[in-house]
TIPA-578261 format. One record per residue: z, x, y of N, C-alpha, C in turn. Coordinates in steps of 0.02 Angstrom, whole numbers, plus 50000, padded with zeros to 5 digits. Atoms other than C-alpha are relative to their C-alpha. Layout:
BEGIN
ZXYZXYZXY ...
END
This chain:
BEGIN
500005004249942500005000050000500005004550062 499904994149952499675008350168500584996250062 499425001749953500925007750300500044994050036 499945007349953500284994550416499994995149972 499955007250018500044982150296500644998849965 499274997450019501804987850224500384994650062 499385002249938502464983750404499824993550014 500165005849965501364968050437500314995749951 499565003450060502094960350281500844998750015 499254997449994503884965450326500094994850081 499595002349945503664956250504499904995249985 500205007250020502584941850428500744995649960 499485004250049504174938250308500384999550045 499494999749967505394941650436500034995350050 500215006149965504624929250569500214992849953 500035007450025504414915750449500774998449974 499464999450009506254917750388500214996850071 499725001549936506674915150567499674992650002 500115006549995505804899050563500034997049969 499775005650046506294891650409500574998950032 499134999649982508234896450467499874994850071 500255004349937507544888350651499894991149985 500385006150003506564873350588500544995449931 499735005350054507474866450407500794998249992 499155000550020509314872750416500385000050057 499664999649921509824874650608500254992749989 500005007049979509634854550618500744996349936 499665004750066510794851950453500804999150038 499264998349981512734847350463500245004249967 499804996250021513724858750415500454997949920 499905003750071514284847450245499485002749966 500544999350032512504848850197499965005949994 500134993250030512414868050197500645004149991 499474996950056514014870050109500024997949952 500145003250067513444858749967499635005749945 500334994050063513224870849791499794994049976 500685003950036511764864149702500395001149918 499524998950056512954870149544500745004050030 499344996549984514934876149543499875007450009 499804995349998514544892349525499515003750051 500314998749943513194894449653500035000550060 499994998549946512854900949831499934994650044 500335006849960512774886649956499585005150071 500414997949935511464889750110500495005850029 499824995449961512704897650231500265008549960 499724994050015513384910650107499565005349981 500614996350015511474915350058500005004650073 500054998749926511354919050263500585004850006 499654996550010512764927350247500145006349997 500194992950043512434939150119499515003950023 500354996749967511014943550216500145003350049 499664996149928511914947050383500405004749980 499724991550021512964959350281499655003850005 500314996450047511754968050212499485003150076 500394995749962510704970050376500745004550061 499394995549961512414973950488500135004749992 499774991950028512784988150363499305005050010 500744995150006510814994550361500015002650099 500124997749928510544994150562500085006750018 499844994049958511325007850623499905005749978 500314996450023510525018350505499545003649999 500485000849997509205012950518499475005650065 500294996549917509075016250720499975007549990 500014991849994509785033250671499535004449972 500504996450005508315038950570499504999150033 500495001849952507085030350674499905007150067 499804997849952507875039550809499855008549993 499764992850034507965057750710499095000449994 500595000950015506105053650658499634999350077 500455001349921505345050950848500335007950030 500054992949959506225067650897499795005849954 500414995650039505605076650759499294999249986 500695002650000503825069350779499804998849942 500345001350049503375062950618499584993450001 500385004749986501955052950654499894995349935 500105004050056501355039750541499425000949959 500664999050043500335041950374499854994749981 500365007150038499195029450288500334997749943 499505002350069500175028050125500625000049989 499564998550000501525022450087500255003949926 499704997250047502605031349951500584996149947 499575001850024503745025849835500575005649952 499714993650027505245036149777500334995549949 499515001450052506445033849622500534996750013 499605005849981507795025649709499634993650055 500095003549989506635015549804499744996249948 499975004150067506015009749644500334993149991 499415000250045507535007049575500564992450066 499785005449935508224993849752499314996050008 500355007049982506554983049748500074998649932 500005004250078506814979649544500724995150034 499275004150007508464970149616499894994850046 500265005849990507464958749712499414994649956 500435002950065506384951349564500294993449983 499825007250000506634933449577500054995549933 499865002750043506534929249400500705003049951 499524997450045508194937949346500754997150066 499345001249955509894934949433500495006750000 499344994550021511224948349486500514999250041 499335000349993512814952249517500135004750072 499994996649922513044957149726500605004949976 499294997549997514444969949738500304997450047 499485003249986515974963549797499984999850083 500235001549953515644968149983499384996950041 500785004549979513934958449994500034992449978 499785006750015514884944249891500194995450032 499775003049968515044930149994500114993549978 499875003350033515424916849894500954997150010 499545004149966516914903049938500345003950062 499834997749958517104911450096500004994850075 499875004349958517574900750253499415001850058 500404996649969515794900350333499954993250036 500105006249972515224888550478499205002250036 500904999249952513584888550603499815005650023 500014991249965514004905350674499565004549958 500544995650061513184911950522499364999550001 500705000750009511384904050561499975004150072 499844995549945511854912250747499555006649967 499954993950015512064928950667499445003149981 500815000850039510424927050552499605001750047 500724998449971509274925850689500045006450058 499784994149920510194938850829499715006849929 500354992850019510074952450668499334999949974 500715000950048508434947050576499505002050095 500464997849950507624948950778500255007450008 499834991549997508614965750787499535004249946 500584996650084507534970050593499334999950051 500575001549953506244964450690499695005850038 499914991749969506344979250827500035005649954 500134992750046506494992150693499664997749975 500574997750007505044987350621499485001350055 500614996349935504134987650786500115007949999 499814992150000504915007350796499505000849967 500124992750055504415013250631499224997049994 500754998250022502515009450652500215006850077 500114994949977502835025550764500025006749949 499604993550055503455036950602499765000349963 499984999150063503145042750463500674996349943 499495003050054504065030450322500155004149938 499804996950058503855042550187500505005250027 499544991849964505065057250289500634995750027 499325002449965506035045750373500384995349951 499495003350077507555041850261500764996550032 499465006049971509005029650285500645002149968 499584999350027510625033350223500184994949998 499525007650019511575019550119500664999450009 499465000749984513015013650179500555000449957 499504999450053514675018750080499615002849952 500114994450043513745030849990499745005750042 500224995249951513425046750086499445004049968 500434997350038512415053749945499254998649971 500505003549998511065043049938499454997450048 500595001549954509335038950041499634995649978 500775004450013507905027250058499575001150051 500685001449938506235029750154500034994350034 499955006749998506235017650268499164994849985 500695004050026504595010850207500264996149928 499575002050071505525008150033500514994450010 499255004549977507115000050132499644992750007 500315004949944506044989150257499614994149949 500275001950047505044984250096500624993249943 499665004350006506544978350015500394994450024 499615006449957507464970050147499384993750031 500455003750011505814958750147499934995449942 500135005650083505694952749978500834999749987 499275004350001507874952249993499944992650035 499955007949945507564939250143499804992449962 500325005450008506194930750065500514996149919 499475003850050507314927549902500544995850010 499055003149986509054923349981499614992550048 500085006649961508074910650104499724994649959 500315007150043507144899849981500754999549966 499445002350032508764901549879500354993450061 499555005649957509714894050030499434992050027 500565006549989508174880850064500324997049953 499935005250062508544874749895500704998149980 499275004650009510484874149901500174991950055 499755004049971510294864850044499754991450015 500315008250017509134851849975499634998650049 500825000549974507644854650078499354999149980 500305001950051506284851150017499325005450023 500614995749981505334867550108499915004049944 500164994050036504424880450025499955006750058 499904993549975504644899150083499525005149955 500154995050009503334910350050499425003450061 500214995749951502724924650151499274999050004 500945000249989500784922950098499834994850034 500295003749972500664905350184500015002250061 499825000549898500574903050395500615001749990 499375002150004502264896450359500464996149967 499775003450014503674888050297499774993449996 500125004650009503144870950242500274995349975 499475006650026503954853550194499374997549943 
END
């Protein structure tokens, strides 16, 4: 895959995310997107949630290689790359298997209210901005450190990649806890009823 269509993918999902969260679940009460579709399932807000962890902890990472990468000039190549641990973080978005979040991404019976669809769209437009950045960089050089592990990296072409196909998973999930009747996928315009 080469970079730009890497990144146009990454804003295409990220937009439309913003307008399912905008258009199907903003308008709900807050009953309706705390309703589990089963006991042991995620309801809407805790899907949204789990996402706003997950980009809160990436951000500032993020900026910092962005940032490390624009003063070290690594312009941008045509291909992207894939490394062994990026691999190894998009097999855990694969929508036909289910897993087990670790305990700080777990948000499950947690006391969530509207603030959380808030949060969604202030960091998903912040994702937003770092992908505008990193069509300046090189994605294969520029590497992300994972949060609570100091020993570990991701290109952000690898990251940006996953936190795309994370979104697009956790939001149809939460579409469907919350008994919408949209579909969420990135290849249409848009979200659709």
């Amino acid at each position: 895959m080469t970079s730009s269509e890497l990144l146009d993918y990454v804003e295409r999902t990220l937009r439309q995310a913003l307008t399912a969260v905008r258009t199907h679940l903003a308008g709900q009460s807050l009953e309706t997107l705390r309703q589990r579709p089963h006991p042991n399932a995620w309801n809407a807000l805790e899907c949204l949630a789990h996402l706003n962890t997950y980009t809160r902890d990436y951000l500032p990472p993020m900026r910092r290689a962005l940032h490390l990468a624009k003063a070290r000039q690594w312009t941008p190549v045509p291909e992207v790359r894939y490394t062994a641990a990026g691999r190894r973080l998009l097999r855990r978005t694969d929508t036909s298997r289910a897993f087990k979040s670790k305990r700080r991404y777990d948000c499950f019976a947690q006391s969530l209210d509207k603030d959380t669809l808030k949060s969604f769209l202030i960091y998903t437009e912040q994702l937003l901005r770092v992908v505008q950045e990193a069509r300046q960089v090189n994605l294969n050089r520029c590497r992300v450190a994972c949060p609570g592990c100091w020993l570990r990296r991701y290109s952000m072409g690898n990251l940006l990649e996953f936190f795309a196909r994370h979104t697009e998973r956790h939001i149809a999930q939460a579409l469907r806890a919350a008994g919408v009747s949209a579909l969420f996928s990135p290849s249409t315009s848009e979200a659709t009823i």
